[in-house]
C-alpha positions as CSV (number, residue, x, y, z in Angstrom):
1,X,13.2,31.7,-47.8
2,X,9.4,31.8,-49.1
3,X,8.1,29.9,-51.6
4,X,6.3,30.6,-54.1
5,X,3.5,27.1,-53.6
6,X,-0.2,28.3,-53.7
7,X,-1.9,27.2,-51.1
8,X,-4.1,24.0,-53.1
9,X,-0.8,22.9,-53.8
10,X,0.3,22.1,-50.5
11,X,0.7,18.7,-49.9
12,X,-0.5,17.6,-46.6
13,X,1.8,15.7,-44.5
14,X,2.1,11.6,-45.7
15,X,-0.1,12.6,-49.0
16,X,2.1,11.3,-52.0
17,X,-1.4,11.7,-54.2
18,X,0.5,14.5,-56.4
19,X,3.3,12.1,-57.3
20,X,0.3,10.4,-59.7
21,X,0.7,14.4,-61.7
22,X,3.8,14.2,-62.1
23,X,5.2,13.8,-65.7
24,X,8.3,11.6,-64.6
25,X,5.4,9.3,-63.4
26,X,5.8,6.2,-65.6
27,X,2.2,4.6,-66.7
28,X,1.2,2.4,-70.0
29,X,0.7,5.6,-71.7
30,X,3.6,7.7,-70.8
31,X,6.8,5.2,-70.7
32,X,9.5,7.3,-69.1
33,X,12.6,5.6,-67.7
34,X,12.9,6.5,-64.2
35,X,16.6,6.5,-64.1
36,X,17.1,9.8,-66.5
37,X,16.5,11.4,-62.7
38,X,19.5,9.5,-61.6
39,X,22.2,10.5,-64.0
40,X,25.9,10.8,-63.1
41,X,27.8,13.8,-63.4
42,X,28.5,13.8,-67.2
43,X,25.5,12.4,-68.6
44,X,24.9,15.6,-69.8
45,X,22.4,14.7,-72.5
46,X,20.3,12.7,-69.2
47,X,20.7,15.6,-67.2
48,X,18.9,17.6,-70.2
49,X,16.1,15.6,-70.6
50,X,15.1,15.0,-66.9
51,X,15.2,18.8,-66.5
52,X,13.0,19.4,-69.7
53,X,10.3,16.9,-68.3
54,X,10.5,18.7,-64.8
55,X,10.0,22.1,-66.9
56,X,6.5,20.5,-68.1
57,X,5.3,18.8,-64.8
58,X,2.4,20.4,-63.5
59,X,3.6,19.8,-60.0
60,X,7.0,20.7,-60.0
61,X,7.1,22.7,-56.9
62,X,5.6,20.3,-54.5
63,X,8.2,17.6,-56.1
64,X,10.7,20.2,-54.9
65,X,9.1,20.6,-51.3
66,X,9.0,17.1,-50.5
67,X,12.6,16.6,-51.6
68,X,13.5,19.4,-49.6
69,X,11.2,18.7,-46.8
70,X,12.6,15.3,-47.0
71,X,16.3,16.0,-47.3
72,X,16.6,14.3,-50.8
73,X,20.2,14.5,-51.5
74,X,20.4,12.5,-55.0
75,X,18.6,13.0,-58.1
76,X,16.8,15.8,-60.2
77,X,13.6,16.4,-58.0
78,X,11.3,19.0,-59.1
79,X,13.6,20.6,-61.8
80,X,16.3,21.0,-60.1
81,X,19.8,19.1,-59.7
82,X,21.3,17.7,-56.8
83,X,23.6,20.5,-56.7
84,X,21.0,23.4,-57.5
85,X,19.1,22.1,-54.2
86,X,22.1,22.0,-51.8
87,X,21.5,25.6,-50.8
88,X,18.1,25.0,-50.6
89,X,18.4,22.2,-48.2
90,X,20.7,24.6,-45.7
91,X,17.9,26.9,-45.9
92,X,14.9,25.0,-45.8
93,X,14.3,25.0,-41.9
94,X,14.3,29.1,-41.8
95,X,11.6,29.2,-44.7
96,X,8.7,31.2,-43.4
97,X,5.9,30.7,-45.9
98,X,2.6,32.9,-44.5
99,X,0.4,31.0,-46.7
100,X,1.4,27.5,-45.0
101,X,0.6,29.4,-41.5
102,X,-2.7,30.4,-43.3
103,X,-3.4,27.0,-44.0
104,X,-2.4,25.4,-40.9
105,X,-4.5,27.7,-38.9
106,X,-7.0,26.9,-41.2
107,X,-7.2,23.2,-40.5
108,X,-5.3,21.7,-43.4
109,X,-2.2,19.2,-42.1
110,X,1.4,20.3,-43.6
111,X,4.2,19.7,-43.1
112,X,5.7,23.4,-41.7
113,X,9.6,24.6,-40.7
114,X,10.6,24.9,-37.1
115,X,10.2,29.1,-38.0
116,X,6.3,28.1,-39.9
117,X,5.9,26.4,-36.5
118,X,6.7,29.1,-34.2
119,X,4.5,31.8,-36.5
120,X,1.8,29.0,-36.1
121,X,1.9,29.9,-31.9
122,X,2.1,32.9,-32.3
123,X,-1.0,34.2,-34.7
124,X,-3.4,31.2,-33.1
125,X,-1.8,33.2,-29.7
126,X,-3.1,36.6,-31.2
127,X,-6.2,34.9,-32.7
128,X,-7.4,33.4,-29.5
129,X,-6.9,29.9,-30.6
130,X,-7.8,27.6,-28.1
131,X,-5.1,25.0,-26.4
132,X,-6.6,22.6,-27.6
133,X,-7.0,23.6,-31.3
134,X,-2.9,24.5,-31.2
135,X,-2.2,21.1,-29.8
136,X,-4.1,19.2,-32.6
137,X,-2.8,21.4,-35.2
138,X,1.0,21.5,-34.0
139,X,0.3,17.7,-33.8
140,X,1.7,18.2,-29.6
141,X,0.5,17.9,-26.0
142,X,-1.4,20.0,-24.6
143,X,1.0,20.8,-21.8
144,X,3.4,21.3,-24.5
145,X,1.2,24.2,-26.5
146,X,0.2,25.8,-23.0
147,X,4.1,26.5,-22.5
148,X,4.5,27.5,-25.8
149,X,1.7,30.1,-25.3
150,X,3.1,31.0,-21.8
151,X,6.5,32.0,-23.8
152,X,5.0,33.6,-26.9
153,X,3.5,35.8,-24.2
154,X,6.2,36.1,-22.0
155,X,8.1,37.8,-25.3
156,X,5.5,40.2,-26.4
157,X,5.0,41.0,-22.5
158,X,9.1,41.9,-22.5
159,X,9.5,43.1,-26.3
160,X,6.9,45.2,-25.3
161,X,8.8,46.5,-21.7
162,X,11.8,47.1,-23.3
163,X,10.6,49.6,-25.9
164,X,9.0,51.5,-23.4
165,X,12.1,51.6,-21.5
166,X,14.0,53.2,-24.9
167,X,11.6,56.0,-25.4
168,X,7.6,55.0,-25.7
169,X,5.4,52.5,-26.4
170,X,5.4,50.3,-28.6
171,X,2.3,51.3,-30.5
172,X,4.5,54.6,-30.4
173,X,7.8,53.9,-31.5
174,X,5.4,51.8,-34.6
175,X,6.9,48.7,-34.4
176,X,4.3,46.7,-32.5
177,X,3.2,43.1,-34.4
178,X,-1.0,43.8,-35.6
179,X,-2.8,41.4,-37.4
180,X,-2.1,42.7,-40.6
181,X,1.7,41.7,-40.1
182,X,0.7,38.0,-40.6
183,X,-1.6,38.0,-43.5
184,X,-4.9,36.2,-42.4
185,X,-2.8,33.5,-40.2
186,X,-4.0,36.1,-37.1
């Protein structure tokens, strides 16, 4: 699953900043009752109007990432209903979002899935990216991203074996990974 989030709108990880955006935010000058996000299953007319503020909110999509990323079960979060997220919730830890990668390569601290995580290793592998540098982005040991570059290599050394062994190389049979296959993550 990719999202569609540009990149200044991810949220870094423990940054509830955006949530001052948001137009369920309730201030002196915009008095909106937090529990129209809460309805029950036939307060249809609730239901209506917490989904037509969500359809104004400037930051609608990272309301929806941080319910997702935070397994919010209950509630209309970032235009969406409780039910409307369930599939998104199954799917959540396969998303594979090659801007996030972008940006955590870049520096920038987000939260990314277990399959952003992995495409982290492997373009900071490709790009040369020190040890040291994966560990503090990955937020791990350094023993821990040294293995994780030891098996990221280990794989391209055998994906690479075996198409040789069915015919060519793999530059040849045109399905080795290049830079370009990860946008500017590598």
């Amino acid at each position: 699953m990719t999202t569609t989030t540009t990149p200044e709108r991810y949220r870094s990880l423990g940054d509830h900043t955006w949530q001052d955006q948001a137009v369920c935010h309730p201030s002196e000058y915009n008095p909106v009752d937090p529990d129209v996000f809460f309805p029950g299953p036939d307060e249809t007319a609730k239901i209506a109007t917490a989904l037509s503020l969500c359809a104004q909110c400037p930051v609608r999509l990272v309301c929806l990432d941080a319910a997702l990323e935070g397994g919010e079960t209950h509630g209309i979060r970032g235009g969406l209903t409780e039910e409307e997220r369930e599939t998104l919730h199954e799917k959540i830890a396969k998303r594979l979002d090659y801007g996030r990668v972008n940006a955590t390569i870049a520096g920038r601290d987000i939260h990314l899935t277990s399959a952003e995580r992995r495409a982290v290793v492997l373009a900071g592998y490709r790009q040369g990216v020190s040890v040291e540098r994966l560990a503090r982005l990955l937020k791990i040991s350094e023993d821990h991203a040294l293995k994780l570059y030891r098996e990221t290599s280990r794989k391209i050394r055998n994906r690479e074996l075996q198409q040789e062994a069915r015919g060519g190389s793999a530059a040849a049979a045109g399905t080795s990974l290049r830079a370009d296959d990860f946008g500017t993550a590598a």
